[in-house]
VOPAGU-2260 file (C-alpha; in pm, 1 decimal, decimal comma):
REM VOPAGU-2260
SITE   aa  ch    i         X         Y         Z
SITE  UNK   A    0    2087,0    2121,4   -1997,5
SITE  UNK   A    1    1741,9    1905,3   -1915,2
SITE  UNK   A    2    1773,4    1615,1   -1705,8
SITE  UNK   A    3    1565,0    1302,3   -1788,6
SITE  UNK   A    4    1458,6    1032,9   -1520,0
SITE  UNK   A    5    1247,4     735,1   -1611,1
SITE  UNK   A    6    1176,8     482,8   -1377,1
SITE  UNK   A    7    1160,2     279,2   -1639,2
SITE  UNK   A    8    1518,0     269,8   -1826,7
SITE  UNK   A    9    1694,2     112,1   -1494,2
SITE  UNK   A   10    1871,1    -198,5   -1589,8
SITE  UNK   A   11    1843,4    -235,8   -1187,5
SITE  UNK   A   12    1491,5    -203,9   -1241,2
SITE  UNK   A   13    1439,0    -461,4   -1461,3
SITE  UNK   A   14    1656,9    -755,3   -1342,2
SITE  UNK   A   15    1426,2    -706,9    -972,6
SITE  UNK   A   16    1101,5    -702,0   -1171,4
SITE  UNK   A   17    1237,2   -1064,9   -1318,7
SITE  UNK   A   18    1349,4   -1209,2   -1011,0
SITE  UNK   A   19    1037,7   -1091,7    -798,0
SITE  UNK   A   20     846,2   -1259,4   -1082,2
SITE  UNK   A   21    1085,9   -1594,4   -1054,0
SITE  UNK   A   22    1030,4   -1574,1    -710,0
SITE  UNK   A   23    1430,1   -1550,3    -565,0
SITE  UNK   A   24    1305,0   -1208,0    -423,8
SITE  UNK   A   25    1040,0   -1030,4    -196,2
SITE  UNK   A   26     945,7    -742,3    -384,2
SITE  UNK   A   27     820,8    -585,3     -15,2
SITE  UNK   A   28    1154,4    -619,1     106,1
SITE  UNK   A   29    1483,2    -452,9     -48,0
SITE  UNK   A   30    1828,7    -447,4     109,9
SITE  UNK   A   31    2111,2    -330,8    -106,9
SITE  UNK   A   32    2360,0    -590,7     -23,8
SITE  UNK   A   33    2338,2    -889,3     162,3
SITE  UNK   A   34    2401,4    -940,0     535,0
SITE  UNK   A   35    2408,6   -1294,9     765,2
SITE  UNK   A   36    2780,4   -1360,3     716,2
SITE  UNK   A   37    2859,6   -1712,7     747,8
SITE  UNK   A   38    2516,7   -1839,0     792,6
SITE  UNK   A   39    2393,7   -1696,5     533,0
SITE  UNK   A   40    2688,8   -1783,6     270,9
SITE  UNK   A   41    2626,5   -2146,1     420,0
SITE  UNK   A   42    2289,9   -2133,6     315,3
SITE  UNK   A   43    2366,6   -2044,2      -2,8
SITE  UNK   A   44    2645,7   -2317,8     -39,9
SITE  UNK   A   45    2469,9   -2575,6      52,4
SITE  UNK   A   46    2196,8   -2538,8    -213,1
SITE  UNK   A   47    2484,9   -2485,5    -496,9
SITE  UNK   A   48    2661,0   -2808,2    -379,9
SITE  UNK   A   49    2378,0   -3014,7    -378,3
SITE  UNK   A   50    2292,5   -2905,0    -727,0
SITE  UNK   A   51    2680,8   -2970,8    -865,4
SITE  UNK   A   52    2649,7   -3345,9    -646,2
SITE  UNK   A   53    2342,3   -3390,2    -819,4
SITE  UNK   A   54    2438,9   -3288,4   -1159,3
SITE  UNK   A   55    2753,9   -3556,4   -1171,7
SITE  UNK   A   56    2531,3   -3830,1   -1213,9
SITE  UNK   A   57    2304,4   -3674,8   -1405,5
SITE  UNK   A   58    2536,0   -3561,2   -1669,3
SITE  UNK   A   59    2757,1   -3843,3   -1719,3
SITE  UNK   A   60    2494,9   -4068,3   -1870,3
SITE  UNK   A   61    2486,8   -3769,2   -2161,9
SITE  UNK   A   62    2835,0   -3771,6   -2190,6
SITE  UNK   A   63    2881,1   -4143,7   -2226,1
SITE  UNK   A   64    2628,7   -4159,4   -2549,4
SITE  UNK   A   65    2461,4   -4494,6   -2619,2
SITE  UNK   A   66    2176,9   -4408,5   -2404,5
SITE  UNK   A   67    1798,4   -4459,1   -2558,5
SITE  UNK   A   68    1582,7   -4151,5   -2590,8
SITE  UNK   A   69    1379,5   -4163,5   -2295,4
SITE  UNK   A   70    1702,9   -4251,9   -2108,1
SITE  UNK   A   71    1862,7   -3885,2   -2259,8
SITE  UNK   A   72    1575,2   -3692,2   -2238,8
SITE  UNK   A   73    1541,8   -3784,9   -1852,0
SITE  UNK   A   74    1927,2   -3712,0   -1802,0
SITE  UNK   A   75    1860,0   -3397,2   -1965,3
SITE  UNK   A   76    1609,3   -3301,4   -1705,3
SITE  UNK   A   77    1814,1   -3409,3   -1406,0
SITE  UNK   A   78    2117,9   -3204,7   -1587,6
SITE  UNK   A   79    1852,2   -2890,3   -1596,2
SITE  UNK   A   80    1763,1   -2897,0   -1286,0
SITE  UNK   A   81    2106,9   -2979,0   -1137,4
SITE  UNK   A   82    2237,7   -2625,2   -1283,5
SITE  UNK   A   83    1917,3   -2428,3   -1189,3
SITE  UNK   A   84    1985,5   -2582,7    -819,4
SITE  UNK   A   85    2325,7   -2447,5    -875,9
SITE  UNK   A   86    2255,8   -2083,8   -1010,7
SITE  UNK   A   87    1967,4   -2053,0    -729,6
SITE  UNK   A   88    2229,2   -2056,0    -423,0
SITE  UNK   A   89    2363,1   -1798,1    -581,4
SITE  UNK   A   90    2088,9   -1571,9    -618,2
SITE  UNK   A   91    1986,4   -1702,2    -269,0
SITE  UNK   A   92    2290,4   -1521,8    -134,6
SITE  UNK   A   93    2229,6   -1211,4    -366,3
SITE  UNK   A   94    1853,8   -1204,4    -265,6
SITE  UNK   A   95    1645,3    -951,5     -58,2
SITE  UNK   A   96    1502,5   -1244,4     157,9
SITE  UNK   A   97    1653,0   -1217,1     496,3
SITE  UNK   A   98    1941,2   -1452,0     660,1
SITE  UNK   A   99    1644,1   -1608,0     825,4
SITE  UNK   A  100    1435,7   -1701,5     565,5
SITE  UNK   A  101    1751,1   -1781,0     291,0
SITE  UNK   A  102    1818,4   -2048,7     586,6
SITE  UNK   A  103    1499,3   -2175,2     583,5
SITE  UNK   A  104    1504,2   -2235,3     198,7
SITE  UNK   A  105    1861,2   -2436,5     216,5
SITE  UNK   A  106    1672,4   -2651,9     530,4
SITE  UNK   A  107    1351,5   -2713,6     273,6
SITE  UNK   A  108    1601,6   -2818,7      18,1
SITE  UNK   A  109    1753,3   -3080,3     289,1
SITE  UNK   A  110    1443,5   -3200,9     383,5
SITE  UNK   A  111    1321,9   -3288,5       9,7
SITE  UNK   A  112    1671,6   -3453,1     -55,2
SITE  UNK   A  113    1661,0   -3630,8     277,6
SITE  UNK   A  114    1314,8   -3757,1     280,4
SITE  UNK   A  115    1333,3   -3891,3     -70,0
SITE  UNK   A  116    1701,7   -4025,3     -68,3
SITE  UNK   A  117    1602,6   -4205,7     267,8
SITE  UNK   A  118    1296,6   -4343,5      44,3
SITE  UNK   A  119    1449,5   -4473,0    -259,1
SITE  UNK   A  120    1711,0   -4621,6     -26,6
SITE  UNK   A  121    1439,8   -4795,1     113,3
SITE  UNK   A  122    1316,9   -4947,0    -240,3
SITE  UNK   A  123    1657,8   -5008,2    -350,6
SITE  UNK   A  124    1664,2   -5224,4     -12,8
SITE  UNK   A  125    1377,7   -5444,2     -75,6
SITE  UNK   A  126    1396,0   -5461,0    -415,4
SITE  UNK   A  127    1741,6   -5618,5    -358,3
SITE  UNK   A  128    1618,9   -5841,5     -68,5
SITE  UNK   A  129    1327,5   -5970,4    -305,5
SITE  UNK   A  130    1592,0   -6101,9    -531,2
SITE  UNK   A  131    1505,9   -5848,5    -838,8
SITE  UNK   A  132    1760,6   -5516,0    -732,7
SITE  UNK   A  133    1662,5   -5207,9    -933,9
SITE  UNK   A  134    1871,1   -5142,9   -1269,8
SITE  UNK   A  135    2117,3   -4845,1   -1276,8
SITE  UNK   A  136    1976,8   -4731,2    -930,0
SITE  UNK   A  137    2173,6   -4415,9    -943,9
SITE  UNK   A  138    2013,9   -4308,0   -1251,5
SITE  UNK   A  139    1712,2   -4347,0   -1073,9
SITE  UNK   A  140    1805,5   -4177,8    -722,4
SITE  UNK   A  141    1981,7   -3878,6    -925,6
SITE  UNK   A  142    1687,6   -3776,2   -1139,5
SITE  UNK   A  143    1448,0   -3827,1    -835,4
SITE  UNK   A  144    1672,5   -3584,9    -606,8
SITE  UNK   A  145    1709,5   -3348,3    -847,7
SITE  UNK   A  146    1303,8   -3317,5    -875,6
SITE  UNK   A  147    1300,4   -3299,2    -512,1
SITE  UNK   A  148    1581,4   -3067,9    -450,0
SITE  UNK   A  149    1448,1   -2826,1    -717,3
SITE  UNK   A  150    1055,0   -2857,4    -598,4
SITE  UNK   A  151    1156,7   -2846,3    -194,7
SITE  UNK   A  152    1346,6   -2484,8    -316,0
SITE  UNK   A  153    1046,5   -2358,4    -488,2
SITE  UNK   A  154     832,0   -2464,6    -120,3
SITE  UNK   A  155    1128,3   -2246,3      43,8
SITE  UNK   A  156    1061,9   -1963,0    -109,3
SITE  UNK   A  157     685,9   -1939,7    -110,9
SITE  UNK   A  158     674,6   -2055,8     304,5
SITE  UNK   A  159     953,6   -1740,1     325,6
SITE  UNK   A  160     711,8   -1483,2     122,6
SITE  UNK   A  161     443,3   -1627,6     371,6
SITE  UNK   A  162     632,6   -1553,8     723,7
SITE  UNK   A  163     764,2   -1233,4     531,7
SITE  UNK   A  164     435,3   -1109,1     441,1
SITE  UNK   A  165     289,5   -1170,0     810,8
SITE  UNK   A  166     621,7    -990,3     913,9
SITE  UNK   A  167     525,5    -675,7     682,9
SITE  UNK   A  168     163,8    -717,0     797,7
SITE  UNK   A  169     287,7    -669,3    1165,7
SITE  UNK   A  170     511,8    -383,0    1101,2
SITE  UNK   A  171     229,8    -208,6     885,6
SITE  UNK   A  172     -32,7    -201,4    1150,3
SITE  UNK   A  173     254,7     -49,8    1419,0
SITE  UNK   A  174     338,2     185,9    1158,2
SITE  UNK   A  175     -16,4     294,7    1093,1
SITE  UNK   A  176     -42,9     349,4    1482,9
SITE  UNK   A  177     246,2     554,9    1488,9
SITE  UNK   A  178     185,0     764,0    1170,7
SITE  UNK   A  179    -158,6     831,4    1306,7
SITE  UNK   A  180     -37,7     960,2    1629,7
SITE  UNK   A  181     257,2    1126,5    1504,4
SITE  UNK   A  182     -10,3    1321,3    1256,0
SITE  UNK   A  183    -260,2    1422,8    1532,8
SITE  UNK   A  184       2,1    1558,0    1760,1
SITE  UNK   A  185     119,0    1753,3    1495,7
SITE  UNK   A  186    -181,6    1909,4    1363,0
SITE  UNK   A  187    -229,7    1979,1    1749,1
SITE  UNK   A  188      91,4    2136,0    1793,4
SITE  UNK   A  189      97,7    2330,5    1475,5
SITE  UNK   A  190    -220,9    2495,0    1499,9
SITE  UNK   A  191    -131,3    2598,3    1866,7
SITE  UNK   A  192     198,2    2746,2    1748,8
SITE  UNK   A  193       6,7    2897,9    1420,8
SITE  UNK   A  194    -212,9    3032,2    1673,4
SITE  UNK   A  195      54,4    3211,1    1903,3
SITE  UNK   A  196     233,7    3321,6    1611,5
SITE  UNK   A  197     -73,4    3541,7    1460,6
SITE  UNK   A  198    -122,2    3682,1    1828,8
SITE  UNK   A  199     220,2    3804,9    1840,6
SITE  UNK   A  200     210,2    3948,0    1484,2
SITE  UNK   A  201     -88,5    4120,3    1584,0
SITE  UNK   A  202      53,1    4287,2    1901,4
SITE  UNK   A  203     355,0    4402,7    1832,6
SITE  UNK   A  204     511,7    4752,7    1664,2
SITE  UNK   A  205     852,4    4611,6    1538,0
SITE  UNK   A  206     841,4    4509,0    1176,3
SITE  UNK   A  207    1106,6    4287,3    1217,9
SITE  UNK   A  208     926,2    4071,1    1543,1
SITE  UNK   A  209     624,7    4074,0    1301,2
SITE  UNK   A  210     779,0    3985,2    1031,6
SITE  UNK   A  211     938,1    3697,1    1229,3
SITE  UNK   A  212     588,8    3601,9    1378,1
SITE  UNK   A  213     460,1    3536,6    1042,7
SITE  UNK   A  214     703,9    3355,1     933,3
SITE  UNK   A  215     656,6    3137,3    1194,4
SITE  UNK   A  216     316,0    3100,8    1157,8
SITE  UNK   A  217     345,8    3004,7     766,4
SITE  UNK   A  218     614,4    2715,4     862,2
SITE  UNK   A  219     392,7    2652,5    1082,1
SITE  UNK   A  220      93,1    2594,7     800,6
SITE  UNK   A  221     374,1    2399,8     635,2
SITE  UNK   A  222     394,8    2130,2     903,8
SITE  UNK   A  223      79,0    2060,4     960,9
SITE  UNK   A  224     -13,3    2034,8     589,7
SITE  UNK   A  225     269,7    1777,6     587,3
SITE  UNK   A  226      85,5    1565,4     844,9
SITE  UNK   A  227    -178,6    1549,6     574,4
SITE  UNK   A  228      20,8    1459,6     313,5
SITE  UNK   A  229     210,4    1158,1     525,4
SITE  UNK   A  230    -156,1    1048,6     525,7
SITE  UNK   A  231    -203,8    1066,4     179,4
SITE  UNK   A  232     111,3     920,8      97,5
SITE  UNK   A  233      43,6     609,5     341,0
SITE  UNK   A  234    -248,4     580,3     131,4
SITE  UNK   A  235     -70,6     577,3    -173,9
SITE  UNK   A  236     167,5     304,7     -66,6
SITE  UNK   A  237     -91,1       7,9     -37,7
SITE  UNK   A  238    -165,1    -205,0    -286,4
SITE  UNK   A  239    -535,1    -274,0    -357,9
SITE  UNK   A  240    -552,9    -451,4    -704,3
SITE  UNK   A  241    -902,0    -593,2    -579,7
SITE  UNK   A  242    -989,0    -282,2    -601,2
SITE  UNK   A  243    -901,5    -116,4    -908,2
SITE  UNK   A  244   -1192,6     -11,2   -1147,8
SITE  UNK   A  245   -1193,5     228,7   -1520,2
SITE  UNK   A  246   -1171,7     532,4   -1381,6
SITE  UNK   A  247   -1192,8     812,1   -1633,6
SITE  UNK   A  248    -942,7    1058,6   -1658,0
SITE  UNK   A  249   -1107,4    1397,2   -1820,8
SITE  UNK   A  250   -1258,0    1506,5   -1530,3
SITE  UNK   A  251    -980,8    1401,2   -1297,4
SITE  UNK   A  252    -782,2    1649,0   -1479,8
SITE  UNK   A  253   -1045,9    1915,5   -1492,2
SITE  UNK   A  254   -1105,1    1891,8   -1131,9
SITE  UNK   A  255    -674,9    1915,1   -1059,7
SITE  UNK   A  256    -680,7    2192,3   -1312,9
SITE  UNK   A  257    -906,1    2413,5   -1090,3
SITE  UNK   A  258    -717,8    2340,5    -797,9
SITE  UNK   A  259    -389,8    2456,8    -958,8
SITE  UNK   A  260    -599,6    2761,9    -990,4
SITE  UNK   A  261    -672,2    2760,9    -625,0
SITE  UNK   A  262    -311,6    2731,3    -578,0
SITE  UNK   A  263    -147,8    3048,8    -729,0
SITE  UNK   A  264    -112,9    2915,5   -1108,6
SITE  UNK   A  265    -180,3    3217,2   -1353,6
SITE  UNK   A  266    -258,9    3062,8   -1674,0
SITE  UNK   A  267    -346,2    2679,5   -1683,3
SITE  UNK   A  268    -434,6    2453,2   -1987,1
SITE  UNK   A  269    -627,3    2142,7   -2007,8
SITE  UNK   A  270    -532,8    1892,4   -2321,6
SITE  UNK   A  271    -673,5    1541,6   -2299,3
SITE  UNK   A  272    -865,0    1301,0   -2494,3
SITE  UNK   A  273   -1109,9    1054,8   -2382,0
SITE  UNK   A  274    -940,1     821,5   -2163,9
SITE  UNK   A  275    -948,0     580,3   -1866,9
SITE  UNK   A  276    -690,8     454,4   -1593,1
SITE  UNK   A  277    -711,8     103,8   -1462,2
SITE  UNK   A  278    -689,8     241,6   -1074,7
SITE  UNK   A  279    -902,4     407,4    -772,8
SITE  UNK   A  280    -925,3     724,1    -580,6
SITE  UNK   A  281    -573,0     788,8    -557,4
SITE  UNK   A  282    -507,1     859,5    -908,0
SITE  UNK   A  283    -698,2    1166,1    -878,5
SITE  UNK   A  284    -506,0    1263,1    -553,6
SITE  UNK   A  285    -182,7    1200,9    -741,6
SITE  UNK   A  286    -282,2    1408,6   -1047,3
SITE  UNK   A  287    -383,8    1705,8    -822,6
SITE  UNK   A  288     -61,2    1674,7    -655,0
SITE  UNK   A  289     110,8    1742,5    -975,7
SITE  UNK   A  290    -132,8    2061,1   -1019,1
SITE  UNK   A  291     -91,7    2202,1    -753,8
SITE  UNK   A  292     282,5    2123,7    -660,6
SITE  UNK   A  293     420,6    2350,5    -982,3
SITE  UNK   A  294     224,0    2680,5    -832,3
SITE  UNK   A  295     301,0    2588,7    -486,6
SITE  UNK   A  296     692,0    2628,7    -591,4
SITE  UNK   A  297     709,2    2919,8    -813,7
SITE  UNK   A  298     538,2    2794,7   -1155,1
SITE  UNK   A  299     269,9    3026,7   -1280,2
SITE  UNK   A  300     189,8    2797,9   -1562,8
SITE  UNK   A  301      56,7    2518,9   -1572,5
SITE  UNK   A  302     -38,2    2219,5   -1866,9
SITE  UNK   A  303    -209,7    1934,9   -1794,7
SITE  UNK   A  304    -263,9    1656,5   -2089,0
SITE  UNK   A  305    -380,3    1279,5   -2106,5
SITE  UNK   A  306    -339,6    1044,6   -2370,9
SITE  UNK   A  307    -336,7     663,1   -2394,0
SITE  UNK   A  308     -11,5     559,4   -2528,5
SITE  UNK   A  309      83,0     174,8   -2627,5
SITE  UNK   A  310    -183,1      13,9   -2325,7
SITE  UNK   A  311    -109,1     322,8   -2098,9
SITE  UNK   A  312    -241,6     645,6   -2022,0
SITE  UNK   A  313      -2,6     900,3   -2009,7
SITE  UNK   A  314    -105,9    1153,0   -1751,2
SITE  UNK   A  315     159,8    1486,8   -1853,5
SITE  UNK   A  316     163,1    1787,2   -1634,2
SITE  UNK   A  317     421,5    2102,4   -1813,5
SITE  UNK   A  318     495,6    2426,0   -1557,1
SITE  UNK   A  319     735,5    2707,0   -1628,4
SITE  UNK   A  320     909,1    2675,0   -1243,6
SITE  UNK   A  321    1214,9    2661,7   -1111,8
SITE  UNK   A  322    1266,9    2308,0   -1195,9
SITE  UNK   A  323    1357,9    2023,2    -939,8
SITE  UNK   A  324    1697,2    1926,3    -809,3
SITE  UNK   A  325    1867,9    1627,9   -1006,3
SITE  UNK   A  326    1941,9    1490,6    -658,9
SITE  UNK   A  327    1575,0    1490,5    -586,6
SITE  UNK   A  328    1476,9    1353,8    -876,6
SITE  UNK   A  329    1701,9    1082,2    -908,8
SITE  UNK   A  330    1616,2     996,2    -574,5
SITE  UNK   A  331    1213,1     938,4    -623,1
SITE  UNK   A  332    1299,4     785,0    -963,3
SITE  UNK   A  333    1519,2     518,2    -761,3
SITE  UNK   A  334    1818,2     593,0    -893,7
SITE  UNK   A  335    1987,7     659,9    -538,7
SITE  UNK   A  336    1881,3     553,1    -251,9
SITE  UNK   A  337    1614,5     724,8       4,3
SITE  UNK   A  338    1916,8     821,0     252,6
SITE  UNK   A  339    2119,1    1027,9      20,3
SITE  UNK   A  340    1789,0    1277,6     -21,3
SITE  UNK   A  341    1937,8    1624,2      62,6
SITE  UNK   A  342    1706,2    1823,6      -9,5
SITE  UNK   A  343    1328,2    1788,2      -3,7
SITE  UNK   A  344    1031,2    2011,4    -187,4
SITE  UNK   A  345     744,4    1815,3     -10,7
SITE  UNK   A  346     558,7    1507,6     -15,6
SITE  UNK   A  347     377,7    1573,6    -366,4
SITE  UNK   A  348     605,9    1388,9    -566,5
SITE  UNK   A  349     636,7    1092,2    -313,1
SITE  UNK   A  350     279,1    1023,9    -320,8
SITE  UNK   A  351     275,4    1053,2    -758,0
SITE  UNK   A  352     568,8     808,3    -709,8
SITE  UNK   A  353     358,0     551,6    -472,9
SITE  UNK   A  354      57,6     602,2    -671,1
SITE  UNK   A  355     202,2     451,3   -1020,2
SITE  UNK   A  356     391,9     216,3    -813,6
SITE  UNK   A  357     102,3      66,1    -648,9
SITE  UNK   A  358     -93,3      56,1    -982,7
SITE  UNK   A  359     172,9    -142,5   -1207,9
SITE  UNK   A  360     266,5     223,3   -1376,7
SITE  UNK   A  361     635,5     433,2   -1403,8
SITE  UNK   A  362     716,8     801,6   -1368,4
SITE  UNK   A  363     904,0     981,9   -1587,5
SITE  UNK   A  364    1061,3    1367,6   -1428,8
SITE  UNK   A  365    1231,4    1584,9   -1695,8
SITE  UNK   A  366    1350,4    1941,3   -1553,6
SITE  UNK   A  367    1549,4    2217,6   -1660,1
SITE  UNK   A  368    1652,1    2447,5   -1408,2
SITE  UNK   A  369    1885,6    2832,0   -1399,6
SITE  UNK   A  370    2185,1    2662,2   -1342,0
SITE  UNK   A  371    2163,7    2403,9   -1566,9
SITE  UNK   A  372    2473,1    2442,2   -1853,6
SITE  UNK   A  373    2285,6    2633,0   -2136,6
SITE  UNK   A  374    1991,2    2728,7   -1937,6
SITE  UNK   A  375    1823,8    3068,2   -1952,5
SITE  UNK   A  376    1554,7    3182,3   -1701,0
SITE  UNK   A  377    1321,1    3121,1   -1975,4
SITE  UNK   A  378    1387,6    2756,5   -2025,1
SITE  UNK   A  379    1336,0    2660,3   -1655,3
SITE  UNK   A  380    1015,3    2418,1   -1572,2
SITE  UNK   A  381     977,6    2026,2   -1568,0
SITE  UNK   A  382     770,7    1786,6   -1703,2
SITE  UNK   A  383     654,1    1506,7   -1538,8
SITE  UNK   A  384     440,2    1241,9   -1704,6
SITE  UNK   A  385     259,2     905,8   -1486,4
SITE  UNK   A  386     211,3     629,8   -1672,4
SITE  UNK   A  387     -72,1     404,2   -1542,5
SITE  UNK   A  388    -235,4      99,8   -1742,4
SITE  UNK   A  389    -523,2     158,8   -1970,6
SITE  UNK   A  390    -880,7      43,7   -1856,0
């Protein structure tokens, strides 16, 4: 039995794509539930109450009839507004914005309804001392704090994405430190340990110590071809629209082809039409990390096709391995979360995963593996296609 994974059938998915594009979340920063307690309830509270204040007085004037059509349309607007001021303290509270920044949304929202209450106020006072006091002045004041409430929100959440992003920038730059000194003191470490390993498998008589020696010399190959791919995969995750350019995709694949070659594959195919990817370099380090990640793992075949599908090109590479674990898979797909990975087979599909990510694209992982129900040894391999947008 084949397992399917699509990163792009999750209802999840979707309803974060359409609040990151509302603006109610961060899209760089994801928590699964929320945290702050009482502050952060209170934040969210306090932005619903104002908007069910607000809409009292804005909805009675449509309830009462007998108002002329400018008069409904403009209690139709306050009404609006009222209910969107309502909804958004509840998606404040369900956001990904921190207890923080949620607080300092709820204190822009005071300040609009503050500053412009406390100005109206102020007209309504003259007016009335000049002899000529404004007509239905709660009309007026309702609509007017409704307009502020709702554009004082909307200020929240952009000044919140602004400290946020300065936040991320910070961590980024102490992450790149550490990744780059993690990665150079273990290329160091590995190659001395390689190193000791081969002397020992050269100089002694016992198959089994030898044995053992190599061994650990090939982990140790392992490791320090890891630090390489963190490095690639770091690359991966930053997003450089600026950047992106028609990059074609034949020779991409040509050029992945002959390292899956290099990489143990026995027979590999090459099936693709004249195409080109809306993207940079690390396309073609993604594709060759679907090449060469089937032979690496058992595969000795390996297909690689390109097509553009529907505004996409669909980048398809077919091997005849073992197949991945459904717990891996539905892991990189984003189906479970990164802590409940048990088992790894490298960085190769992380950085595939990063790549369409960080070009607007979706991955798709279908695998059939031994002990699958109905699976025989012959049916074992995976498919994995990248969809990135068309040049």
């Amino acid at each position: 039995m084949a397992g399917r994974y699509d990163t792009r059938d999750s209802g999840e998915g979707r309803l974060r794509e359409l609040l990151v594009t509302l603006g109610v979340i961060d899209p760089d920063h994801v928590s699964e539930s929320p945290e702050g307690g009482v502050a952060r309830a209170a934040a969210a509270l306090f932005v619903s109450l104002s908007g069910f204040v607000l809409l009292i007085p804005n909805v009675t004037p449509l309830a009462s009839g007998g108002e002329p059509p400018i008069g409904i349309a403009l209690s139709a607007l306050g009404t609006v507004l009222s209910v969107a001021l309502v909804l958004v303290g509840a998606l404040l509270y369900r956001s990904t914005f921190t207890t923080r920044n949620a607080v300092r949304i709820a204190v822009w929202s005071l300040f609009g309804i503050v500053v412009l209450g406390a100005i109206m106020l102020g007209i309504i006072r003259y007016q009335a001392q000049l002899g000529s006091p404004m007509v239905a002045p709660s009309f007026t004041v309702a609509k007017v704090l409704a307009i502020g409430a709702v554009a004082h929100v909307i200020i929240g959440v952009y000044d919140a994405r602004r400290v946020r992003a300065q936040q991320l920038a910070k961590e980024q730059r102490r992450v790149s430190v550490l990744n780059r000194m993690i990665r150079h003191n273990l290329r160091n470490e590995t190659t001395v340990l390689g190193g000791h390993a081969s002397l020992i498998a050269e100089g002694v008589d016992d198959p089994e110590l030898r044995n053992s020696a190599e061994a650990v010399a090939k982990s140790a190959d392992v490791i320090g071809g890891l630090a390489e791919d963190a490095k690639r995969l770091q690359a991966a995750f930053e997003r450089r629209p600026g950047e992106r350019e028609s990059v074609p995709v034949e020779p991409m694949l040509e050029d992945a082809a002959e390292a899956a070659r290099d990489a143990g594959a026995e027979t590999v195919a090459v099936d693709t039409e004249p195409c080109a990817a809306l993207a940079d370099e690390r396309l073609a380090t993604a594709v060759e990390e679907l090449a060469t990640n089937a032979p690496e793992h058992g595969a000795s075949r390996v297909e690689l096709s390109a097509r553009e599908i529907d505004g996409d090109v669909e980048i398809t590479v077919v091997d005849d391995g073992p197949g991945i674990h459904e717990s891996e898979i539905r892991v990189i797909t984003g189906r479970d979360p990164e802590t409940q990975l048990e088992h790894g087979s490298g960085l190769g599909l992380w950085i595939v995963r990063a790549t369409a990510d960080a070009f607007d694209g979706w991955l798709s992982i279908e695998t059939t593996r031994a002990d699958d129900e109905g699976a025989s040894d012959g049916d074992t391999g995976t498919t994995v296609t990248m969809g990135i947008p068309a040049a």
